[in-house]
Every structure is written in C-alpha cells, then in structure tokens.
NUSERO-269692 format. One record per residue (C-alpha): residue number from 1; residue in three letters; x, y negated, z. Coordinates in nm, 3 decimals. Each point is the difference from the previous one (the first is absolute). Layout:
BEGIN
{guvex NUM, 'ALA', {X, Y, Z}}
...
END
This chain:
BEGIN
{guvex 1, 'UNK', {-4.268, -4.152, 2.474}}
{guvex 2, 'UNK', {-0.277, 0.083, -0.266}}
{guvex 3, 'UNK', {0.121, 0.258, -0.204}}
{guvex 4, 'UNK', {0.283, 0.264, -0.028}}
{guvex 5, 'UNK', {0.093, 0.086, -0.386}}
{guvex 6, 'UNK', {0.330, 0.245, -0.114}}
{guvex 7, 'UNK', {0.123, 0.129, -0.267}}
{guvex 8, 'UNK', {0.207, 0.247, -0.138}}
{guvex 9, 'UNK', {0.225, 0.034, -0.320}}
{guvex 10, 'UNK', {-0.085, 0.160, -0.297}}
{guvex 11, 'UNK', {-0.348, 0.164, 0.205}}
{guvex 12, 'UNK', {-0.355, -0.152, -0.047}}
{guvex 13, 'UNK', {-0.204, -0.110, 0.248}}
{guvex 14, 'UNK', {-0.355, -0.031, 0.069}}
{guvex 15, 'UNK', {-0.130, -0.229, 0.255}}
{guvex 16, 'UNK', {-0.336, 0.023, 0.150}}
{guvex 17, 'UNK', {-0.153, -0.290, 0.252}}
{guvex 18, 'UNK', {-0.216, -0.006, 0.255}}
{guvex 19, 'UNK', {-0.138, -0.237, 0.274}}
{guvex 20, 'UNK', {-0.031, 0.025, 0.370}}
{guvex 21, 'UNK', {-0.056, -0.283, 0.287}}
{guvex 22, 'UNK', {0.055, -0.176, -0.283}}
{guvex 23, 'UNK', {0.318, 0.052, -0.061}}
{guvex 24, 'UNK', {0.091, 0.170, -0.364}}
{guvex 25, 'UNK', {0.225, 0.281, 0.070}}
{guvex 26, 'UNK', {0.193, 0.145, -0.321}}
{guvex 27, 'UNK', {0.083, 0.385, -0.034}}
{guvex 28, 'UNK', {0.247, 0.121, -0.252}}
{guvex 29, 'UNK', {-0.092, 0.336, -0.176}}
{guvex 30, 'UNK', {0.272, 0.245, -0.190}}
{guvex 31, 'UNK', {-0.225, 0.123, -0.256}}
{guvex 32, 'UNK', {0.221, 0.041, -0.307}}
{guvex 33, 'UNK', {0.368, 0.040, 0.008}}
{guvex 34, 'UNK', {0.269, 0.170, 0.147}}
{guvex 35, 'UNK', {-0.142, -0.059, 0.320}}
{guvex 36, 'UNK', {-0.341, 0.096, -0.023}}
{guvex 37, 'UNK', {-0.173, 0.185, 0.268}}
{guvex 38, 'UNK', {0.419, -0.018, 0.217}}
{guvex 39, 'UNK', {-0.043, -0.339, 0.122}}
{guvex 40, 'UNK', {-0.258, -0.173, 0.244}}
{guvex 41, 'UNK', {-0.020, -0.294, 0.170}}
{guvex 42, 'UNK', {0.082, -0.008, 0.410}}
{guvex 43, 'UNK', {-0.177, -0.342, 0.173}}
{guvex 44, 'UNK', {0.094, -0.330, -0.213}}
{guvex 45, 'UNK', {0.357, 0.066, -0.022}}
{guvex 46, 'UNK', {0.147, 0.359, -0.034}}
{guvex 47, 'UNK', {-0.035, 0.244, -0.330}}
{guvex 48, 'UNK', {0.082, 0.363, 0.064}}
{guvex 49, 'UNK', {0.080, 0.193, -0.313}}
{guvex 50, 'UNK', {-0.026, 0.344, 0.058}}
{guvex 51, 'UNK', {0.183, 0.320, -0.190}}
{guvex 52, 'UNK', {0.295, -0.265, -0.105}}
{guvex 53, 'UNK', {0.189, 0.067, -0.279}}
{guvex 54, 'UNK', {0.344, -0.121, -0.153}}
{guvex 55, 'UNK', {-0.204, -0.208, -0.262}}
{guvex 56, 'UNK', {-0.176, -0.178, 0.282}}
{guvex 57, 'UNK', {0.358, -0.162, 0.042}}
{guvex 58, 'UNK', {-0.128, -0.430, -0.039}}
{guvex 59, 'UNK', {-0.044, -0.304, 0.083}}
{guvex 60, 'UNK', {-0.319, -0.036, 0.210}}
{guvex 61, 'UNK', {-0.173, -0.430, -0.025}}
{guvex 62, 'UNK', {-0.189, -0.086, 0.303}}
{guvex 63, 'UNK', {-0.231, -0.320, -0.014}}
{guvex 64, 'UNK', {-0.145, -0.189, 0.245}}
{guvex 65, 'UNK', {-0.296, -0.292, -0.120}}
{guvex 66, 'UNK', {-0.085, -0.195, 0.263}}
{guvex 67, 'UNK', {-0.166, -0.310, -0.160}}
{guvex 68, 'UNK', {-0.103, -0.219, 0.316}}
{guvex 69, 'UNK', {0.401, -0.018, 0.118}}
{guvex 70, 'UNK', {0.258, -0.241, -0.180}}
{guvex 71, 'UNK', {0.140, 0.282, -0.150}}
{guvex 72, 'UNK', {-0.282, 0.200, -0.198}}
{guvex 73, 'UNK', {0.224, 0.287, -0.134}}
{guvex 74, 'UNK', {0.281, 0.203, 0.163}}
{guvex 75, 'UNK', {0.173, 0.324, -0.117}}
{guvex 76, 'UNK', {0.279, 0.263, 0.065}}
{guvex 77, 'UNK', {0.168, 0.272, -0.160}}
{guvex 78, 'UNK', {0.090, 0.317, 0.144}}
{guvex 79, 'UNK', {0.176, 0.258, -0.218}}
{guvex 80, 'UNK', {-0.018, 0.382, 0.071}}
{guvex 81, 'UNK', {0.202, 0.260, -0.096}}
{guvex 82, 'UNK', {-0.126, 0.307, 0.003}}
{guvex 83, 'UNK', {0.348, 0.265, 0.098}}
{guvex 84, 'UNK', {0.033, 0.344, -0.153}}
{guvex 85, 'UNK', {0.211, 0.281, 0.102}}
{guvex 86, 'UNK', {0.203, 0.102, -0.284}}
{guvex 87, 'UNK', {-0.035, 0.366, -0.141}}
{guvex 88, 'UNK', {0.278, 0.228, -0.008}}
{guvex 89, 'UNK', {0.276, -0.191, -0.258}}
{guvex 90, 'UNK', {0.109, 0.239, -0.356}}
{guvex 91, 'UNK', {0.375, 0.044, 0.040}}
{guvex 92, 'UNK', {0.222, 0.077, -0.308}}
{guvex 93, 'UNK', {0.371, 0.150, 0.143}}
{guvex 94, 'UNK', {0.240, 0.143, -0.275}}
{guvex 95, 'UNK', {0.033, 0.329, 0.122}}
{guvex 96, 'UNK', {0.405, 0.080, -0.165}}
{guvex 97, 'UNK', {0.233, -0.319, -0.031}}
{guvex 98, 'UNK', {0.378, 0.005, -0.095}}
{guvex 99, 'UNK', {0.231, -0.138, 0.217}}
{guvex 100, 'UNK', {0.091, -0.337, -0.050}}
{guvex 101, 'UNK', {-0.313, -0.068, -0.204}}
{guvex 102, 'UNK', {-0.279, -0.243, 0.083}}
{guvex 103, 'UNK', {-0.344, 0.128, 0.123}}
{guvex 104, 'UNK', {-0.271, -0.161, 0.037}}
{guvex 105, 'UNK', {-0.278, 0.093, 0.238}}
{guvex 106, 'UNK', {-0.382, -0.166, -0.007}}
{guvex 107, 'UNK', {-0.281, -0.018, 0.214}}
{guvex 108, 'UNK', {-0.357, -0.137, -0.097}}
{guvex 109, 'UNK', {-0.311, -0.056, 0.188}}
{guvex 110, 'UNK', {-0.305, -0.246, -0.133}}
{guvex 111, 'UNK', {-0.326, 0.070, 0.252}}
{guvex 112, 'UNK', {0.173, -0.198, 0.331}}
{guvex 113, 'UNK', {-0.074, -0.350, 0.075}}
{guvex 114, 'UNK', {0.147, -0.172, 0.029}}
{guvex 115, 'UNK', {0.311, 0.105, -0.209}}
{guvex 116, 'UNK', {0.164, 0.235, 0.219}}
{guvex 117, 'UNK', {0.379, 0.025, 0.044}}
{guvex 118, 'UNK', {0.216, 0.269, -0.073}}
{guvex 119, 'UNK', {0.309, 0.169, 0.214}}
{guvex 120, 'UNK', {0.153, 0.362, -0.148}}
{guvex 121, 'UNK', {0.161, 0.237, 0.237}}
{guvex 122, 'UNK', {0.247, 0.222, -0.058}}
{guvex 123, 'UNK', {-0.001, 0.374, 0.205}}
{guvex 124, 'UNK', {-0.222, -0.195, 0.262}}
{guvex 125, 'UNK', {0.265, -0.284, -0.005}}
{guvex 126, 'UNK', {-0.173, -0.327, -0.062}}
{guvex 127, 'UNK', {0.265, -0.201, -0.304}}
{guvex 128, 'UNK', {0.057, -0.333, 0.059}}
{guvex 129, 'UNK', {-0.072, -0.306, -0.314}}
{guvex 130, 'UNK', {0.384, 0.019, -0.078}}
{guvex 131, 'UNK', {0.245, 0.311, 0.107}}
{guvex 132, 'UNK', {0.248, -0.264, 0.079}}
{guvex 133, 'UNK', {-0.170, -0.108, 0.287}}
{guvex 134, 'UNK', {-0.003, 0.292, 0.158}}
{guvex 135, 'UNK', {0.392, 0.172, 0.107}}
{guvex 136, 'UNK', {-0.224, 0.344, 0.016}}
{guvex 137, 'UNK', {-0.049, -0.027, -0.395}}
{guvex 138, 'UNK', {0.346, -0.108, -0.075}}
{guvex 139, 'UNK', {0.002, 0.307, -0.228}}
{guvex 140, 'UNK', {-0.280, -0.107, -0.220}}
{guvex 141, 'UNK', {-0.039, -0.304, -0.223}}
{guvex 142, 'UNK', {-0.412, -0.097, -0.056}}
{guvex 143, 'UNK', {-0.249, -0.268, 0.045}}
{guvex 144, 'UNK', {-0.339, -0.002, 0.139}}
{guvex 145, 'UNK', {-0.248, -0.237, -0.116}}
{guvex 146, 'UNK', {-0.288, 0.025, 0.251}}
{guvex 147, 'UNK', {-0.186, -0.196, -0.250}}
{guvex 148, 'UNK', {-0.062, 0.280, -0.287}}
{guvex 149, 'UNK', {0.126, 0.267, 0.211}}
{guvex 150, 'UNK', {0.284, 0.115, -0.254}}
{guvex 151, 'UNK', {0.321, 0.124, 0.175}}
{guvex 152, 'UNK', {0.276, -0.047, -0.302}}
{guvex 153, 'UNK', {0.382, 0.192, 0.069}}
{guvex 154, 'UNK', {0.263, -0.119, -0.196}}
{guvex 155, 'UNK', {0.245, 0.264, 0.018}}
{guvex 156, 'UNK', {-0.156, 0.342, 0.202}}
{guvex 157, 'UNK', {0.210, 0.169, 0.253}}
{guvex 158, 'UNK', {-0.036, 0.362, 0.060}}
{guvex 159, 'UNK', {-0.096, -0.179, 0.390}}
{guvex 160, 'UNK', {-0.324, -0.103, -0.184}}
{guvex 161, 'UNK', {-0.115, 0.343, -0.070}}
{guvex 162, 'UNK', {-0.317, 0.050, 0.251}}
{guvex 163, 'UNK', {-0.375, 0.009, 0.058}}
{guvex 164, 'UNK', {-0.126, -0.373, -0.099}}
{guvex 165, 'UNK', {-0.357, -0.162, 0.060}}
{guvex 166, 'UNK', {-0.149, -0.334, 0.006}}
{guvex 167, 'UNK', {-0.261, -0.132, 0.249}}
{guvex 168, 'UNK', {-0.262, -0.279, -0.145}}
{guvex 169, 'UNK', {-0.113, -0.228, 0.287}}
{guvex 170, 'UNK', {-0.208, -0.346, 0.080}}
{guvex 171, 'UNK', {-0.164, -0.169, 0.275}}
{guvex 172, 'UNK', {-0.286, 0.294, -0.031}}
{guvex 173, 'UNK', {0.196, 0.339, 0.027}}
{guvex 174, 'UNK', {0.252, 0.204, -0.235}}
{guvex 175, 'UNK', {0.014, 0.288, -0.173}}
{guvex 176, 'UNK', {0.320, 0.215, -0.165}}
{guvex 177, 'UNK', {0.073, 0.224, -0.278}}
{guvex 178, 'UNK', {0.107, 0.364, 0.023}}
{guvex 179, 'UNK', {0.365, 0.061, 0.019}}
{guvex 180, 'UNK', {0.214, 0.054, -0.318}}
{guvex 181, 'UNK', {0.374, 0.096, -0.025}}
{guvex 182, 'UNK', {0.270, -0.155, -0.183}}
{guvex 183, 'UNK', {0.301, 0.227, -0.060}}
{guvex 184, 'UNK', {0.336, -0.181, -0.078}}
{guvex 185, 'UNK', {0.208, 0.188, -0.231}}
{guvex 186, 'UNK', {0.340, 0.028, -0.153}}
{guvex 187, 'UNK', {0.074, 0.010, -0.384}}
{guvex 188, 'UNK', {0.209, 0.327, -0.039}}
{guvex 189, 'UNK', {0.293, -0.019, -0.253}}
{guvex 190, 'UNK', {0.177, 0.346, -0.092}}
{guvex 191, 'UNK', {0.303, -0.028, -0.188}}
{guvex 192, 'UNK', {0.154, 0.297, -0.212}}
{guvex 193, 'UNK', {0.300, -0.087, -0.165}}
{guvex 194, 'UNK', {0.292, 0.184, -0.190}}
{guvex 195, 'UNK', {0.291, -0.160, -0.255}}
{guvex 196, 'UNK', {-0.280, -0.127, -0.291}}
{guvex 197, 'UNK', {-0.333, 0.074, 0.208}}
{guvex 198, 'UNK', {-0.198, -0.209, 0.289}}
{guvex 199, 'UNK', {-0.379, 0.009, 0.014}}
{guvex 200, 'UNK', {-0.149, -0.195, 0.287}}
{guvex 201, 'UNK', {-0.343, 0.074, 0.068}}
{guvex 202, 'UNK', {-0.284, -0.257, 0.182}}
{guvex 203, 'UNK', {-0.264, 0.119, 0.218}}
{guvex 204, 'UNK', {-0.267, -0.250, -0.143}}
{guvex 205, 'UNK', {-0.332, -0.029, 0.250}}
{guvex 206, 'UNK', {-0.332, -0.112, -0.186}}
{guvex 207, 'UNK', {-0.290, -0.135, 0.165}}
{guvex 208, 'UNK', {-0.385, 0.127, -0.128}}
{guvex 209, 'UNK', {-0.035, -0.249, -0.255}}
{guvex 210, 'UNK', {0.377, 0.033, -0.154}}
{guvex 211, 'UNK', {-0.084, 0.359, -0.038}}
{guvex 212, 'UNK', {-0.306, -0.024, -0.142}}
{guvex 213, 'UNK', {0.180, -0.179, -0.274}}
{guvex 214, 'UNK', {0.272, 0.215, -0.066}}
{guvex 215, 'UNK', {-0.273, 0.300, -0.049}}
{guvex 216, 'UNK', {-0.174, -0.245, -0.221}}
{guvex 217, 'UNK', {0.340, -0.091, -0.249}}
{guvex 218, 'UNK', {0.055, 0.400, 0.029}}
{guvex 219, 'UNK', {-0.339, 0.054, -0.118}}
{guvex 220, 'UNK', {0.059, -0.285, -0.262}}
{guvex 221, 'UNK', {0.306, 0.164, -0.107}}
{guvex 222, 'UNK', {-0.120, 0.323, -0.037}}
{guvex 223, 'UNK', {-0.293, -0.126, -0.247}}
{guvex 224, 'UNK', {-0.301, 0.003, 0.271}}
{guvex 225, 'UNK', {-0.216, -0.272, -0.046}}
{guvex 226, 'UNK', {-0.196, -0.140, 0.314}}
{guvex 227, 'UNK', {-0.290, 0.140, -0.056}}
{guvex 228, 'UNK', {0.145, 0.344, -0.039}}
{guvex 229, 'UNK', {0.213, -0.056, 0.351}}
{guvex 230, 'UNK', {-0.324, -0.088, 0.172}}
{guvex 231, 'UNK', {-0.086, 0.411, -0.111}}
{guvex 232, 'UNK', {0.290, 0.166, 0.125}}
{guvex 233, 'UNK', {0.134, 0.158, 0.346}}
{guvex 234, 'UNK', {0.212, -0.275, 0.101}}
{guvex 235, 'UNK', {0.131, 0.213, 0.276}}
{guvex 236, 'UNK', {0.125, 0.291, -0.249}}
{guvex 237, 'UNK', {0.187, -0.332, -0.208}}
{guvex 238, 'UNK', {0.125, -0.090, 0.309}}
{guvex 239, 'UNK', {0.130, 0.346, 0.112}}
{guvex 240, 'UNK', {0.156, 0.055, -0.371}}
{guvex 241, 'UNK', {0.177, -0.359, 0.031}}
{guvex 242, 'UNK', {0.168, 0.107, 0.328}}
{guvex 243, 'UNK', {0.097, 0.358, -0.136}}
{guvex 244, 'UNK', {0.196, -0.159, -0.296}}
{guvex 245, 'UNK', {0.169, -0.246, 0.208}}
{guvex 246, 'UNK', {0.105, 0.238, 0.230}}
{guvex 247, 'UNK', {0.095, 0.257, -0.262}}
{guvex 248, 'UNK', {0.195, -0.318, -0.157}}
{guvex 249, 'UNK', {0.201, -0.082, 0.294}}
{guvex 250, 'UNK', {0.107, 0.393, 0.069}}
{guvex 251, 'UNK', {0.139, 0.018, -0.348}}
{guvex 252, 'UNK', {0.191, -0.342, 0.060}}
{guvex 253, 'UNK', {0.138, 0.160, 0.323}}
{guvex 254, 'UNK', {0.098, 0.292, -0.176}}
{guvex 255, 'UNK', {0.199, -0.152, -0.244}}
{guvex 256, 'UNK', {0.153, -0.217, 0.189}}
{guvex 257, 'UNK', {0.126, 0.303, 0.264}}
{guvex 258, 'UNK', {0.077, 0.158, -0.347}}
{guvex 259, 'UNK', {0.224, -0.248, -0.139}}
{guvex 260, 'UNK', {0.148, -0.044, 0.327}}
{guvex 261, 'UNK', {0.165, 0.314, 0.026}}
{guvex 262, 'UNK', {0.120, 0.004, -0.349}}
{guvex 263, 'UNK', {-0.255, 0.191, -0.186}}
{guvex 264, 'UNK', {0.007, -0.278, -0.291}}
{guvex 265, 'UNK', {0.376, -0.057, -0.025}}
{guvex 266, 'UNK', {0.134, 0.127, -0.303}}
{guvex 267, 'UNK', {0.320, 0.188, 0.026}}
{guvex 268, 'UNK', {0.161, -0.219, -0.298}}
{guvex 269, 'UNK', {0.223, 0.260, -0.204}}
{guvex 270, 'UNK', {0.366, -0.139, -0.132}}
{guvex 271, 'UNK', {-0.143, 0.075, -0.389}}
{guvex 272, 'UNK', {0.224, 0.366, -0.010}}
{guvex 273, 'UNK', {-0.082, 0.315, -0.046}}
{guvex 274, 'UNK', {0.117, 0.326, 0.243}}
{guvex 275, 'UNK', {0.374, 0.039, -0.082}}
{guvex 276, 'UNK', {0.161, 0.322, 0.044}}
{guvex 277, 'UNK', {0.316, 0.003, 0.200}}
{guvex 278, 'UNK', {0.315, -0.135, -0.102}}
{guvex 279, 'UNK', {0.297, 0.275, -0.084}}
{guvex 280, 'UNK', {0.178, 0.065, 0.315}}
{guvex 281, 'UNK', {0.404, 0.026, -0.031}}
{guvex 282, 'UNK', {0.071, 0.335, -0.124}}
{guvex 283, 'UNK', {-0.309, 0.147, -0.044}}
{guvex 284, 'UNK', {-0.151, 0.014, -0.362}}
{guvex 285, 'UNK', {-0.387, 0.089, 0.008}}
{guvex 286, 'UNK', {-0.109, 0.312, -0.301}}
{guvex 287, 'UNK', {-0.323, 0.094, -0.120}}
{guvex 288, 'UNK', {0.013, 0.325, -0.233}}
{guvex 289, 'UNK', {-0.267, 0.121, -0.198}}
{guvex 290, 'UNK', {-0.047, 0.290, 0.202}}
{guvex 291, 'UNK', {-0.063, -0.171, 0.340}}
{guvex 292, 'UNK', {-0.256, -0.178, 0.075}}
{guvex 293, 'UNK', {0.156, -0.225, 0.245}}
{guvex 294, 'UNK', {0.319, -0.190, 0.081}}
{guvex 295, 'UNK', {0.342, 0.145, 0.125}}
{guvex 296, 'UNK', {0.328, -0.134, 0.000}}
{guvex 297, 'UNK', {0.366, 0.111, -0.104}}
{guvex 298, 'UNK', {0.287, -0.138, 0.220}}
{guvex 299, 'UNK', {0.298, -0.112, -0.206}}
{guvex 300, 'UNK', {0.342, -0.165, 0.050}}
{guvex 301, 'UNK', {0.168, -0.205, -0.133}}
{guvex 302, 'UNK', {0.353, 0.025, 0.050}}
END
C-alpha cells in the first residue's frame, strides 16, 4: 500500500507529502473548515474529531491507492451521527376548557438529535397514543402523536382536569417541561322564567387572545383608535368592563325577581268608576243643606 487519501464532505483539505525509507507517506491536515484544529489523524487509518458537534453529523470517504496490486483504488464510507440531548421541550396547555369541547395540547423541542419523541403525562400518569387502548382512560377520548408531540381531546371530561407535562427524549437523553394545569369546566345555564319572561344567561370563558380582542372592538366602539389604546391603563378598561357587566346582570336579576312576584302586573280596571251603594229596601238615603253628611229616613210602605 503506497498511500492513504480521505475525504470529507463539504470540508477542504490540505494534503502535505513526505518521504521516508522510501516510501511516500501522505498526511491529511484540517486547516479550513468546520473541522479545523478538531480533527487529527491516528496511524494510516483512524481520524479522531474532537469537541463533536451536531453539524459534524456526515458521511466520512476513506481511500485506499495501492498502485502495484490489481486493484489500484479501494474506498468506504462510514457515516456519523453526532447525538444530542434534547433541551427542555415549550409546552402550550389551555389552562380553562368547556366540557365537551376539544383541546388541544402541544409540545415542541428543536436542539435533540436526532428528532426526539414525545410522550405527555397526565398527574404523573404516563397517556397512552389512543385512550381507547387503555380501559384506565375509558373516560377520556384523545390521541397522542409521539411524532409532533400534540395530545388532541375530542370531547374533555371533567376526568381530564389535572397536572399535564410532556417529556422530549432520543437515543442521547430527555428533558421535560414544567407542569401546567388544565381545568375542565361546566357551562352554567340559569333560567328565570315567569308567564311572558325567560332570560337564560351563558357563562362564556375566553382565552388571552379572545380577550384581547374583545377589549380591542370595545375600544373600537368607544372611538379609541390604536394608537390611543397603546396610551391607556388597560387594567383600569379592564376593571370598568367587568363593573358594568356585573352591574348589568344585577339589574337583570332584579327585574326578573321583580316581575316575578307581580310588581309589573297591572291590576286591569273593568272601565267604571266608584259607585255608591245601591238603595236598600226601605231605606231612602237624605242629604239636607244643613248637614254635612248622609243620614237616612226609614219609611213604609203599606
């Protein structure tokens, strides 16, 4: 064998010769690159690449020139992948969720290599890909896909309320996020009714961004522009909005309790006016000018 020559994707090499016994002996130098001054070579056949990183992820070429056998030129091709442990994943849990609504749950992570895989646990429960697999989750309706790590209900149960978290792992480690809570809830209906009156009212739960846009059409309404609204105490808007709502809602109540117990019935009058009594038998009914009041004269009649 007369010479020993590699190469390396997408790095340039420099190649410097020199002669002993002679025999030419080739050494390969990292001077430019991603792998200058981390790799050296170890006797004719080895490379050692220190302080790897995930971009030193390749395909290493290995040649062999050996020009006095039949076969002058050999090579192989060793790939390396370079395995990082993935960083602690960004989980996104809807915090209040109606009951029988779907949720949606996610779970990112982008420094692991290779792509890590995803599992979400529940109150220290781990959840299985499909709740139908599973007789402990026959309360719950979701999917798991381990893939993108997004855990999707179709129809919450108050049994899903809990403490959830999702762990990122590979071949190199794993790493979770901190623990969020999902509360289940029920939509409240309150029904006040009478002969002519029923008001239902809706307990209506909006997320950050749903909010943010009601403030933004009140603001609208109420002739802000945007630029104004970025100037004023959002809290106090906030505060004021909640204050008429709730002064709203008393009122409602109120009349409602009013009408109930017959405040707004009118007492419907027959169209006459106060009559005085009729003439009893036998008793005729006097006024003189010098009394200032009724009496009455008994007469017969024979």
């Amino acid at each position: 064998m007369e010479a020993l020559n590699a190469s390396l994707r997408s790095h340039h090499l420099q190649v410097a010769e020199t002669s002993l016994n002679s025999h030419f002996m080739f050494c390969i130098l990292f001077s430019t690159g991603d792998l200058a001054g981390r790799a050296e070579l170890l006797g004719k056949t080895s490379l050692r690449i220190w302080n790897v990183t995930r971009t030193d992820s390749a395909l290493y070429r290995c040649e062999v020139v050996a020009r006095n056998d039949r076969k002058e030129i050999d090579e192989i091709v060793i790939e390396l992948t370079v395995q990082v442990k993935p960083v602690p994943p960004v989980c996104r849990v809807p915090k209040a969720v109606p009951v029988g609504k779907t949720a949606t749950l996610h779970c990112q992570e982008s420094e692991g290599y290779p792509r890590p895989h995803y599992s979400w646990y529940r109150n220290d429960v781990p959840l299985p890909t499909d709740s139908r697999a599973n007789p402990r989750f026959r309360n719950s309706s979701f999917l798991l896909n381990s893939e993108t790590g997004t855990l999707v209900f179709n129809a919450v149960h108050k049994e899903d309320s809990g403490q959830y978290y999702c762990i990122a792992s590979n071949d190199a480690g794993s790493a979770r996020c901190e623990e969020q809570e999902m509360e289940v809830c029920e939509l409240l209906f309150e029904n006040i009714s009478s002969e002519d009156w029923q008001v239902d009212r809706t307990l209506l739960i909006l997320d950050h961004h749903q909010f943010r846009q009601l403030v933004s059409f009140l603001l609208e309404m109420t002739g802000f522009t945007k630029t104004h609204s970025d100037d004023l105490n959002i809290g106090g808007i906030i505060g004021g909005i909640l204050v008429v709502l709730a002064v709203l809602a008393l009122i409602t109540v109120g009349i409602c309790c009013a009408y109930r117990r017959g405040y707004f019935i009118n007492n419907k009058q027959n169209g006459e006016s106060y009559k005085s009594p009729g003439k009893t038998d036998g008793v005729n009914y006097i006024r003189t000018d010098e009394e200032g009041d009724f009496r009455h004269k008994s007469s017969f009649v024979i």
